[in-house]
C-alpha positions in Angstrom: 13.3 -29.6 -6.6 14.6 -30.3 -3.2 13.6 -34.2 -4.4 15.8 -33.9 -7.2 19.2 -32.4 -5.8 19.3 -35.1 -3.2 18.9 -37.6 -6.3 21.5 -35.6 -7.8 19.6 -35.0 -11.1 21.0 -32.3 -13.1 19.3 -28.9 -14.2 17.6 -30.7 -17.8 16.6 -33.4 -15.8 15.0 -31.5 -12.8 12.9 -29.3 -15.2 11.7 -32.2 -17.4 10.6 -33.5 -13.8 8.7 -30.4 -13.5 7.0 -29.9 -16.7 5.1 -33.4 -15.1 3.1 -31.6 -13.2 -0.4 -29.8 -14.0 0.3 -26.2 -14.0 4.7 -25.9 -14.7 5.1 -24.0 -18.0 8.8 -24.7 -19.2 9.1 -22.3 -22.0 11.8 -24.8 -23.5 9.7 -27.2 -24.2 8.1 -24.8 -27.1 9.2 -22.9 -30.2 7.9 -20.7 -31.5 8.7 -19.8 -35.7 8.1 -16.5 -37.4 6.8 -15.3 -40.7 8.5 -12.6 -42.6 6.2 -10.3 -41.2 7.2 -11.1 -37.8 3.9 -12.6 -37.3 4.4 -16.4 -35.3 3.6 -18.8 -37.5 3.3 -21.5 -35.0 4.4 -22.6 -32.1 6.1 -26.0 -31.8 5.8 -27.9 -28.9 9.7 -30.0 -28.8 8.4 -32.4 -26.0 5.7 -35.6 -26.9 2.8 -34.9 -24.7 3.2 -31.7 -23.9 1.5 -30.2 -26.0 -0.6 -27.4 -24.3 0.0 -25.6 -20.6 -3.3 -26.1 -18.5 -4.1 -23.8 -15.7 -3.7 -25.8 -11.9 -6.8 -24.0 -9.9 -6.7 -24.2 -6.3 -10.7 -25.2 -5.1 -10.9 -25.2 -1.4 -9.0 -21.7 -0.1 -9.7 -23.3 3.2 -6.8 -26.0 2.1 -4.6 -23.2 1.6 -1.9 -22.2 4.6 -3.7 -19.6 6.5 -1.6 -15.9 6.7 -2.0 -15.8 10.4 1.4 -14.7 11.5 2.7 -12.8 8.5 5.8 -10.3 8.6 5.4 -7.1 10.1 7.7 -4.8 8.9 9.1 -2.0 11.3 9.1 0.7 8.4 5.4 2.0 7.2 4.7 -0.3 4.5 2.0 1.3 1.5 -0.4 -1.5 2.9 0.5 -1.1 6.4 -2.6 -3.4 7.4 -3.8 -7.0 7.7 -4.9 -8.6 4.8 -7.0 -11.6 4.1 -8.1 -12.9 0.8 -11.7 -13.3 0.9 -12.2 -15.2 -2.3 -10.7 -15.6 -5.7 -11.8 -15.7 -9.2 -14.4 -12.9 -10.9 -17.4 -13.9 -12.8 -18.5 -10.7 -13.7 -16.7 -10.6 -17.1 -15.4 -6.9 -17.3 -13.8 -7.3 -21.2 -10.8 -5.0 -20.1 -9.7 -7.4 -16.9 -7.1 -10.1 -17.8 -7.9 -11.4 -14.2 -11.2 -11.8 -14.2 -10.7 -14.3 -17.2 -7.6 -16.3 -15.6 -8.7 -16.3 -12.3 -12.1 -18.4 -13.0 -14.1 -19.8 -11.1 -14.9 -17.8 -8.4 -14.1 -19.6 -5.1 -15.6 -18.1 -1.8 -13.8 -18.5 1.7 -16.2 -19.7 4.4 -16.9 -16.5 6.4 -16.3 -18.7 9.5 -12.7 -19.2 8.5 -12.4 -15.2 7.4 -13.4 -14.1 10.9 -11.3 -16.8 13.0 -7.9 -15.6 10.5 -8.7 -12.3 11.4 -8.9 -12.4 14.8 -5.6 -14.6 14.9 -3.8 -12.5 12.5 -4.4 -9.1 14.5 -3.5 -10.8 17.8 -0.2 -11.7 16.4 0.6 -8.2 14.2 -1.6 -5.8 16.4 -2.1 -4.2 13.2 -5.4 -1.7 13.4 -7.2 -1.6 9.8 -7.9 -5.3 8.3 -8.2 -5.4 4.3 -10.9 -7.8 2.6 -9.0 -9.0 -0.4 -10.4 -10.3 -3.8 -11.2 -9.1 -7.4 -14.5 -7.6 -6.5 -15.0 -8.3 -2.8 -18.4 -6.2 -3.0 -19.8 -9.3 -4.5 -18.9 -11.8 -1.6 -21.9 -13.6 -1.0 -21.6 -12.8 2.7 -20.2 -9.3 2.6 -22.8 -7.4 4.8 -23.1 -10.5 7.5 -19.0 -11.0 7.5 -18.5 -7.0 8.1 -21.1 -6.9 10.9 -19.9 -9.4 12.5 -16.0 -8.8 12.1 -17.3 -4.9 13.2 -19.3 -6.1 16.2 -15.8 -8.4 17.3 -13.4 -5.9 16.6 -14.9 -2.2 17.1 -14.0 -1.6 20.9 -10.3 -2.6 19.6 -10.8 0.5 17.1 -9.8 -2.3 14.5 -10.7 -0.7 11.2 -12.1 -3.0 8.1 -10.8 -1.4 4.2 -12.1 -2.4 1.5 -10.2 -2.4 -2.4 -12.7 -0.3 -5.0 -16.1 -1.8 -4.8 -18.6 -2.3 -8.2 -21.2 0.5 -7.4 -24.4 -2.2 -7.4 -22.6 -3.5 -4.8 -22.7 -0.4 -2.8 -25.8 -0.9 -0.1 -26.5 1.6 2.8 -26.1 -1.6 5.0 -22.2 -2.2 3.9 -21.8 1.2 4.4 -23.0 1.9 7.5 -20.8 -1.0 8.9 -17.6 0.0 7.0 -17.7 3.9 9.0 -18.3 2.1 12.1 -14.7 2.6 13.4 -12.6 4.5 11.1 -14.1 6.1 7.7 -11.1 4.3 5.3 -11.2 5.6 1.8 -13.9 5.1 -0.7 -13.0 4.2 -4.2 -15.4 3.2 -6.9 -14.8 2.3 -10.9 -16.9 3.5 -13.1 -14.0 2.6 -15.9 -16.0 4.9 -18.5 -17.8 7.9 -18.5 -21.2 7.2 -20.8 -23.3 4.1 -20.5 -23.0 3.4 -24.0 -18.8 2.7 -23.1 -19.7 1.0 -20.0 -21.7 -1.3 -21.9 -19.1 -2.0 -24.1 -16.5 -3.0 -21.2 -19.8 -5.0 -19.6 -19.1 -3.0 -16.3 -23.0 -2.2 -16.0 -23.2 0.5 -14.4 -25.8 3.0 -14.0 -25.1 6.7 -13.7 -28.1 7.6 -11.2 -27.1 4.2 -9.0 -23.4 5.9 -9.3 -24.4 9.5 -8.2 -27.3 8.3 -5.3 -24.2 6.2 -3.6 -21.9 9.3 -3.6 -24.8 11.2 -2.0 -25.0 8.4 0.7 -20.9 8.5 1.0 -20.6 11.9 1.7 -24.1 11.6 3.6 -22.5 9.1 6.0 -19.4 11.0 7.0 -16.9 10.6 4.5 -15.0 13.8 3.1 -14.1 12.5 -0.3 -14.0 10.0 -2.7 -12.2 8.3 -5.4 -13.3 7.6 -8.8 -11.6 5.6 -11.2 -11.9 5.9 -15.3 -9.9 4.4 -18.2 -9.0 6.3 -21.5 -8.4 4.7 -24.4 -10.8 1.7 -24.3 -12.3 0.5 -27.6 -14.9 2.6 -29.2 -14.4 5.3 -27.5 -15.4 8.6 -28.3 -15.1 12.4 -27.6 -18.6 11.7 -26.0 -16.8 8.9 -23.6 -13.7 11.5 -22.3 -16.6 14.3 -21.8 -18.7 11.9 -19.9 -15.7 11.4 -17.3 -15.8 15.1 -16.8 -19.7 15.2 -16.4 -20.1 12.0 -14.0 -17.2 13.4 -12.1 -19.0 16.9 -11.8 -22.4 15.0 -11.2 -20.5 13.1 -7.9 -19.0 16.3 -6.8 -22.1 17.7 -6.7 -23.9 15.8 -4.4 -21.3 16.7 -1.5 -23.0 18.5 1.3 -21.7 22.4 1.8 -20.2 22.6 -1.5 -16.7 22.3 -2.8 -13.8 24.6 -2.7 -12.6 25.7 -6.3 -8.9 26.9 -6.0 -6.3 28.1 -8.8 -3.8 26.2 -8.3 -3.1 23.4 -11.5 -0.7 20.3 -11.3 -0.6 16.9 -9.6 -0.7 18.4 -6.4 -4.0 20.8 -7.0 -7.1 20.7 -5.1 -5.7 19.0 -2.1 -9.1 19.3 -0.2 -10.8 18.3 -3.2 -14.3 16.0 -2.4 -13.5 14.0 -5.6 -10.4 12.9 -6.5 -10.0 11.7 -10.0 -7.9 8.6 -11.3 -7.3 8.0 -15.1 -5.4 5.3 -16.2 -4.8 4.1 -19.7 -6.4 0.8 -21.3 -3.3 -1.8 -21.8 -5.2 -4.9 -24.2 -4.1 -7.9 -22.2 -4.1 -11.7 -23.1 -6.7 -14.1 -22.7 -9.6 -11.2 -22.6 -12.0 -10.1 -25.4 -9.8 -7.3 -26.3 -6.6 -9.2 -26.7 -7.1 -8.6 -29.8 -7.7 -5.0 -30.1 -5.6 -1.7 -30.9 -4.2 -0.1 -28.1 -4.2 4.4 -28.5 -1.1 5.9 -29.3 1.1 7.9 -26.9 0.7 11.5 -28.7 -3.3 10.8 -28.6 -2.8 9.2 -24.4 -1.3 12.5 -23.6 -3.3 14.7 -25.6 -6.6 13.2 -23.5 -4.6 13.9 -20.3 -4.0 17.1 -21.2 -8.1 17.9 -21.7 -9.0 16.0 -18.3 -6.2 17.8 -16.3 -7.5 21.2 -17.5 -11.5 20.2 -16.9 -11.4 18.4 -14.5 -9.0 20.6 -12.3 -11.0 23.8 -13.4 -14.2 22.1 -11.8 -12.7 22.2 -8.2 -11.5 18.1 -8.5 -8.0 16.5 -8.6 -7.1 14.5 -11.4 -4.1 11.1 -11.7 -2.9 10.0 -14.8 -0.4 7.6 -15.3 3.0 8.2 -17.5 1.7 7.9 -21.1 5.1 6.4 -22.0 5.0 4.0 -19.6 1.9 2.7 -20.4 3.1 2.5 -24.1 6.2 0.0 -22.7 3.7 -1.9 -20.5 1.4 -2.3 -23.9 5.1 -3.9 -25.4 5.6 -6.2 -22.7 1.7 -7.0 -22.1 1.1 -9.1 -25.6 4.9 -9.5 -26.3 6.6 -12.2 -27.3 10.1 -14.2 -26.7 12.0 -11.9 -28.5 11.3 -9.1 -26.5 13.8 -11.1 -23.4 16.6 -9.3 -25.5 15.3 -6.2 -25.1 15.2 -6.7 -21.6 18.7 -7.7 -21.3 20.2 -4.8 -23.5 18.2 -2.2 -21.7 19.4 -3.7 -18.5 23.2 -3.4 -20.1 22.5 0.2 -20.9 21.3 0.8 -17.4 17.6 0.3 -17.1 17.5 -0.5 -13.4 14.7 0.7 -11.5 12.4 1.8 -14.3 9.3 0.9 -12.3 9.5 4.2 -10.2 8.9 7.3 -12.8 12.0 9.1 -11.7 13.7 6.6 -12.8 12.3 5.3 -16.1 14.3 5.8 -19.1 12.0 5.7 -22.0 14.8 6.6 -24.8 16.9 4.1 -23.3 13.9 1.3 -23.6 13.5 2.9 -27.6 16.9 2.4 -28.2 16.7 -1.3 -27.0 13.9 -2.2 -29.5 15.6 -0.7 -32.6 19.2 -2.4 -31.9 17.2 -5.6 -31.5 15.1 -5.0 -34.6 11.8 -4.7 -32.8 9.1 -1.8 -33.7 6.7 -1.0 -30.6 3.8 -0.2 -32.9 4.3 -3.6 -34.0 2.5 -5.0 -30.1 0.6 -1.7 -29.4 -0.9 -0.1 -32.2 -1.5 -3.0 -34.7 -5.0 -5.0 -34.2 -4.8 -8.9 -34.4 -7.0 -10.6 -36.6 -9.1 -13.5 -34.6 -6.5 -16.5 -36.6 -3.4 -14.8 -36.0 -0.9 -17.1 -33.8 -0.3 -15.3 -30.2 2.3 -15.9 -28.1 0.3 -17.4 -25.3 -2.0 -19.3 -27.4 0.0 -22.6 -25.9 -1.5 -21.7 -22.3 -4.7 -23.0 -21.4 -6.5 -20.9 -18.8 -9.9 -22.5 -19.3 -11.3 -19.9 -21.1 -11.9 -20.9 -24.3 -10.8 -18.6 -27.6 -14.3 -19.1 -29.2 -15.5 -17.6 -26.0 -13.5 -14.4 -25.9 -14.3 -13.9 -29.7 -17.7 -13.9 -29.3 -17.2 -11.5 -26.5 -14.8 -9.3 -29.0 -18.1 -9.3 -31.3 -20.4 -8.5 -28.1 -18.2 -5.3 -26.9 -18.8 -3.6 -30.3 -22.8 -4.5 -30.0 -23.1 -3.3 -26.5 -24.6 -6.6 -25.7 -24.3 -7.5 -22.0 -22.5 -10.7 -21.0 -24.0 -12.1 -17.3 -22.1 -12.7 -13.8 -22.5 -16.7 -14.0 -22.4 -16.7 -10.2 -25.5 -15.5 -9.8 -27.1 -15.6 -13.5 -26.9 -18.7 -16.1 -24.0 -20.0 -17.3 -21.5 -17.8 -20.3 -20.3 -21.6 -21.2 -16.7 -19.9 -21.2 -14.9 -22.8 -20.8 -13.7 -23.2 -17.5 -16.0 -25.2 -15.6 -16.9 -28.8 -15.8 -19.4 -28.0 -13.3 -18.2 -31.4 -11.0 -14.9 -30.0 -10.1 -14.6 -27.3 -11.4 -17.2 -24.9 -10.4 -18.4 -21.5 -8.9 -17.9 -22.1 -4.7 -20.3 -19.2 -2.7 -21.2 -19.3 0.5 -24.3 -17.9 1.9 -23.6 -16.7 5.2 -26.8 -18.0 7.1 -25.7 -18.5 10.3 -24.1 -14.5 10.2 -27.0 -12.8 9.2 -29.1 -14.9 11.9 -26.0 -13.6 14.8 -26.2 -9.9 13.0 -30.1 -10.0 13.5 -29.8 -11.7 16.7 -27.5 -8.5 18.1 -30.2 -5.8 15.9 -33.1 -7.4 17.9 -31.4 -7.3 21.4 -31.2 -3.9 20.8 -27.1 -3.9 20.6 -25.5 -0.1 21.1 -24.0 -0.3 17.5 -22.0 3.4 18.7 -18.5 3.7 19.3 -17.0 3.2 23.0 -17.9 5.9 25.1 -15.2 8.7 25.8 -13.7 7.1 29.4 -14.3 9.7 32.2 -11.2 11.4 34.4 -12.4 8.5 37.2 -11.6 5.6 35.2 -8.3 6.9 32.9 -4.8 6.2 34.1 -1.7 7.6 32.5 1.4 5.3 33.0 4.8 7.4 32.3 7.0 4.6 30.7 10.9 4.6 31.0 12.4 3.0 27.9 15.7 2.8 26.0 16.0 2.3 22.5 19.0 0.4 20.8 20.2 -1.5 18.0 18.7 -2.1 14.7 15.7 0.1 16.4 17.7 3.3 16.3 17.5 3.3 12.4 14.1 3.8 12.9 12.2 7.0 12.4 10.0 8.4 15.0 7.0 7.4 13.6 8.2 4.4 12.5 9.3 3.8 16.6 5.6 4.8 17.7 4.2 2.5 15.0 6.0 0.1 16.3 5.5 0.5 19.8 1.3 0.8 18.6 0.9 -2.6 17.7 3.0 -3.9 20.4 0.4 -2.6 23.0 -2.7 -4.1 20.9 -0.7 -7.2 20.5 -0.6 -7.1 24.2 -4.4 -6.9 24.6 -3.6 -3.6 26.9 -7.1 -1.5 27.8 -5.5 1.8 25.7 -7.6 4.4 25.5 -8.2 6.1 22.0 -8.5 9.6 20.6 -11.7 10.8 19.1 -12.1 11.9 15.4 -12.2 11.3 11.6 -9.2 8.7 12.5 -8.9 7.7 16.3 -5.5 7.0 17.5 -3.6 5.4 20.5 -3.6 7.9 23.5 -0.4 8.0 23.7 2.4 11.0 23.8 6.2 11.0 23.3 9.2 13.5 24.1 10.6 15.2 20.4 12.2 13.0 18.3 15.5 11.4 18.5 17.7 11.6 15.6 17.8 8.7 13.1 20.7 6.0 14.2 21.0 7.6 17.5 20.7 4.9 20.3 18.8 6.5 23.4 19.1 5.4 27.2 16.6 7.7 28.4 13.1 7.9 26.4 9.9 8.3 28.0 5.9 7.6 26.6 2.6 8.4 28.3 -0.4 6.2 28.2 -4.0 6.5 28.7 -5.4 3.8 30.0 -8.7 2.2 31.3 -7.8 1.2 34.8 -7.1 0.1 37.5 -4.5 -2.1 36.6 -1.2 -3.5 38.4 1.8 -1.3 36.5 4.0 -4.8 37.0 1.9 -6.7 34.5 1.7 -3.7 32.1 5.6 -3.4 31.9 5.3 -7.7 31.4 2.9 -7.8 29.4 4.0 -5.0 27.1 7.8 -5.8 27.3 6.8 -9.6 26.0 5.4 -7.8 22.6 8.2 -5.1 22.2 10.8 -5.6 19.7 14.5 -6.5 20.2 15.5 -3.3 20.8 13.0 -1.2 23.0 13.2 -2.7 26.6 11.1 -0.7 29.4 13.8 0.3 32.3 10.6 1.6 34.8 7.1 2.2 34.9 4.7 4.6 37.0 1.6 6.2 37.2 1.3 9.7 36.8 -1.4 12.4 37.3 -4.0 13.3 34.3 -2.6 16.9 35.7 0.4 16.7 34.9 2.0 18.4 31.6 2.4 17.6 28.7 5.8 15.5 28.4 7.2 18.0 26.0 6.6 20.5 28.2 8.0 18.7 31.3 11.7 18.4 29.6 14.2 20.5 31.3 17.1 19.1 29.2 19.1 16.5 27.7 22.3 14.8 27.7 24.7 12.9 25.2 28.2 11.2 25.0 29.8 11.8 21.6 31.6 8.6 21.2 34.6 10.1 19.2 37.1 7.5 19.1 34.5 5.4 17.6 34.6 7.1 14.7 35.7 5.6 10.9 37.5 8.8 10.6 40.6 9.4 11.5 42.2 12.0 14.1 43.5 13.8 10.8 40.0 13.5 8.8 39.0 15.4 12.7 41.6 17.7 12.8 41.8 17.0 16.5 44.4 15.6 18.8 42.8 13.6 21.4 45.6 14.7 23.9 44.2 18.7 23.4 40.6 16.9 23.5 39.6 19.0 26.6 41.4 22.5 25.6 39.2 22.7 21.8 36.2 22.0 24.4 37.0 24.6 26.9 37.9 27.6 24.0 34.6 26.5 21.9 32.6 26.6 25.4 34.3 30.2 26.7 32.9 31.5 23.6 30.5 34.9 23.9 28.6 32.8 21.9 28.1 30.0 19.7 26.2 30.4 16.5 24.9 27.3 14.6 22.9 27.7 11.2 20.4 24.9 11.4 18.4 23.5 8.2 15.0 22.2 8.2 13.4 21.7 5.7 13.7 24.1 3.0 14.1 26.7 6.3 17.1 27.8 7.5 18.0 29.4 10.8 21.5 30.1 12.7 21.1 30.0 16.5 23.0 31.3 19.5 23.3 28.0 21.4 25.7 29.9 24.2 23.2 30.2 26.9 21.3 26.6 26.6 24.9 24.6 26.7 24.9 23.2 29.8 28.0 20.5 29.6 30.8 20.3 27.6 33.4 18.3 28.4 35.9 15.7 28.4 36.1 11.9 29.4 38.9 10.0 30.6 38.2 7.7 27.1 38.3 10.9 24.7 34.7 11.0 24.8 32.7 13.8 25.1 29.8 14.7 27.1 27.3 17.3 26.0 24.3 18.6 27.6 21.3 21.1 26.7 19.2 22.9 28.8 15.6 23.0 27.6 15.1 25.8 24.6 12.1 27.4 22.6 12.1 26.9 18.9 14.2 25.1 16.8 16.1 22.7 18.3 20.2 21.9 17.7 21.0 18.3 17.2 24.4 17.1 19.1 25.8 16.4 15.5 25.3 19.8 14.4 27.4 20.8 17.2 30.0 18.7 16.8 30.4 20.0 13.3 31.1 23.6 14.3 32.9 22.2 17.5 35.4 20.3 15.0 34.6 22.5 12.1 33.4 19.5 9.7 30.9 18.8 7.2 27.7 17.6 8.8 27.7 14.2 6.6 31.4 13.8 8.6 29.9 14.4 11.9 27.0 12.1 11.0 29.5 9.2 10.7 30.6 10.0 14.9 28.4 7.6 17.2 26.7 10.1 19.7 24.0 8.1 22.3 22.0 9.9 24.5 22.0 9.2 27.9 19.4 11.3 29.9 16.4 13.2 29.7 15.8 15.5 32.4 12.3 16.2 33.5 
């Protein structure tokens, strides 16, 4: 592209440019034509030689650029972790999983390479949990050798390893041991269905004692609870197949030590301390698998299977997910859709379709209305089943994955007849491979299991750090300021921040015990949101001795712009708590600053110090505070310490230390100046000490 502006090719020319090389679809270059029926007739191809769309495959992962220094956001991300993709492509041949079929052949990543990423990536992020990426990263070659060594490099760092839902024969005491070795992360497995008889069907073979005897070996091994994972609505299914979710579900919460607690309470939110959580989601055919050609279940029979699991399974003690039953009908459109459907798209986008993604925001009427005015029927893509010669709209795209394949599959599903993992069984002749080139890439992982056996025979403690004694711990009081952007920040956000900063630092922090071990490290209360602080304070726990002058370097060179350490010392393990220390704190309200106007304040700046001195001479002050859905008015009369005037129209205010709910300066200034509190909000206030 860059290639052709400086040649000064125009748009046509530039994608004709494209469409030369292996992999560029340019929907353009085809047309489709319709029957009466709305079936496609064909699809015409408008440019000689090219005709068909072939898949580009990427063969070495090695030869890919490595994610070593990837963005670290400041807010909590939903994967707030390192991840690393492990390998790509499935072989196992689950009939449901569109990328099982496109993503063929499965290509390992040396474990040598895995390990070294790692290890650079959490030196630069100082993130704490790593993820081990790929379709089914259970059936890495080298899983058990790659965690114990990445557990063995990383555990004194209290680096955790997570793992995405793992295929149940995958599931050996061995990974597990090494996956609780630092922090017990979440256990997930997919059963999809809930008899063997569907299972078979979807050629996810697995078997319900292997499924049960791993839960007992979860829940044996420390964890509190785990996920499982079913679909509804997959072909062939029966009465017998939503029943068996119920009963394999039951079978797993069963094998949890102590029991389970069976509360009342029904909805999304029920059985919070549930040991089995349940996730349903609803079968969406999707192109290029076996059942791209089959039905998918209506909404009215979606929800009516919801409905049954939510009051079983709930009733049994467990929690139970579904997904929106009209959304997955509108991803069932879009999933084996065609052209025409771009229309849609665009009118529901006019009508104000915006952010339908998030359920609170999805406007299914508004997507129905779309279809009609465009002449479209939904039950046309969801409900109907294809016959094996009908024209589909990706039948142009060449994945590798031949259609006589997935039709024979089709025919297998509805026999129960098991289709084989090529990777470690004979070849499915599916298409893909040309077995010179193109071809299944694994890796062994000889020269780990010899290290992992090596450290085993040397007798290796395989325990967590020991809990550091009152002889080697030192506590370091930090001085800091926080600024712009970083004021924005919430104050978790601020302490995850400030988290990976010190393990990016390679500083000897010591760590909590527990289900999830955390940085020993304590702040003073929170600082409002978009309130810039001179005077904050942390305590660390550290292993020592160390020089405090290369702490505060070596930290401040990992900080953020926007946190800068003012002084350092060390401090007794005696001492309180820091919240317990504070004696009080003071602000400036920078009122002049303000987008309002003296008007919008109802203040003159000249009578600045005379509203101060009648609000302060008050018997007292009461302030109703809100937090949360709690409410509270509070007598701030004998904590105001300061209240006055600056030679700039500013105004400083100071608090002596209080019990319970604490006043925020804005809350004052909107009785002081008797505005709303989203009007007080908009005056800059900075605080400017913290008195200990």
């Amino acid at each position: 592209v860059i290639k052709a502006k400086e040649e000064g090719l125009t748009r046509a020319e530039t994608i004709d440019r494209l469409s030369l090389i292996a992999g560029v679809y340019v929907p353009a270059f085809f047309e489709p034509a319709y029957n009466k029926d709305g079936l496609i007739k064909e699809i015409r191809p408008l440019k000689e030689g090219y005709t068909r769309v072939l898949k580009r495959t990427v063969m070495d992962l090695s030869a890919l650029p490595e994610p070593t220094r990837p963005v670290v956001p400041y807010v909590e991300a939903i994967h707030d972790r390192f991840s690393i993709e492990i390998a790509r492509g499935c072989t196992r041949g689950c009939r449901f999983c569109h990328a099982g079929m496109v993503t063929r052949p499965a290509r390992e990543r040396d474990p040598a390479d895995v390990i070294r990423i790692i290890r650079e990536g959490i030196k630069n992020t100082g993130y704490d949990e790593v993820s081990l990426l790929s379709l089914s990263t259970g059936d890495y070659c080298s899983i058990e050798p790659l965690l114990s060594t990445l557990m063995e490099t990383f555990e004194a760092d209290r680096v955790a390893v997570s793992l995405p839902s793992l295929r149940v024969g995958t599931l050996g005491e061995g990974l597990m041991e090494e996956i609780k070795r630092v922090k017990k992360t979440g256990f997930t497995l997919a059963p999809e269905a809930g008899t063997e008889r569907l299972r078979d069907v979807i050629n996810k073979g697995i078997d319900a004692n292997d499924l049960i005897e791993t839960a007992r070996r979860v829940y044996g091994l420390g964890w509190r609870s785990i996920k499982l994972y079913f679909m509804i609505g997959l072909p062939t299914e029966t009465k017998e197949d939503i029943d068996g979710i119920l009963e394999l579900s039951k079978a797993v919460r069963d094998t949890k030590p102590g029991g389970y607690y069976r509360g009342k309470k029904k909805g999304r939110g029920a059985q919070s301390n549930s040991p089995v959580s349940v996730s349903v989601g609803t079968f969406v055919p999707k192109p290029f698998t076996p059942f791209q050609w089959a039905p998918q279940i209506s909404m009215d029979e979606c929800i009516k299977k919801q409905r049954y699991l939510r009051d079983e399974v709930e009733s049994a003690g467990m929690r139970l997910k579904w997904n929106d039953a009209k959304m997955s009908e509108l991803e069932g459109v879009f999933s084996r859709g065609d052209r025409r459907l771009c229309s849609v798209v665009m009118r529901a986008f006019k009508k104000g379709a915006r952010f339908d993604g998030w359920s609170d925001e999805f406007k299914y009427e508004l997507w129905l209305e779309a279809l009609e005015e465009e002449g479209l029927d939904k039950d046309f893509y969801t409900k109907r089943e294809r016959s094996f010669d009908e024209v589909l709209p990706w039948d142009h795209l060449d994945v590798g994955v031949t259609k006589e394949f997935l039709i024979e599959e089709y025919k297998n599903a509805l026999n129960g007849t098991e289709c084989p993992d090529c990777k470690v069984d004979r070849c499915t002749d599916c298409g893909v491979c040309d077995h010179k080139v193109i071809k299944n890439i694994v890796f062994s992982g000889d020269s780990l299991e010899a290290k992992a056996k090596a450290k085993t025979e040397a007798g290796a403690d395989e325990s967590l750090p020991e809990e550091h004694s009152e002889v080697d711990r030192v506590r370091l009081r930090v001085n800091f300021s926080k600024s712009a952007p970083l004021n924005y920040l919430s104050h978790l956000e601020m302490k995850g921040s400030i988290f990976r900063a010190l393990k990016r630092a390679e500083l000897p922090v010591i760590y909590s015990g527990g289900f999830h071990p955390m940085p020993k490290v304590s702040f003073l209360d929170p600082t409002p949101v978009g309130m810039e602080s001179d005077d904050e304070y942390m305590d660390i726990d550290l292993t020592g001795p160390l020089q405090e002058s290369e702490f505060e370097r070596d930290l401040r060179a990992k900080l953020p712009g926007g946190l800068d350490i003012k002084k350092t010392g060390q401090i007794s393990l005696q001492l309180p708590s820091l919240s317990a220390s504070i004696k009080g704190t003071k602000y400036v309200i920078l009122i002049k600053n303000s987008p309002l106007s003296p008007e919008e304040l109802g203040i003159e700046f000249d009578r600045l110090e005379a509203v101060l001195k009648a609000f302060r001479e008050q018997d007292s002050i009461q302030i109703g505070v809100k937090r949360g859905e709690k409410s509270k008015v509070i007598d701030i009369k004998p904590f105001l310490a300061t209240l006055l005037s600056t030679k700039d129209c500013s105004i400083e205010l100071s608090f002596n230390n209080f019990a319970g709910p604490r006043v925020k300066p804005h809350e004052v200034l909107s009785k002081l100046l008797n505005i709303s509190i989203d009007s007080a909000l908009l005056i800059p206030i900075r605080k400017t000490g913290t008195v200990l």
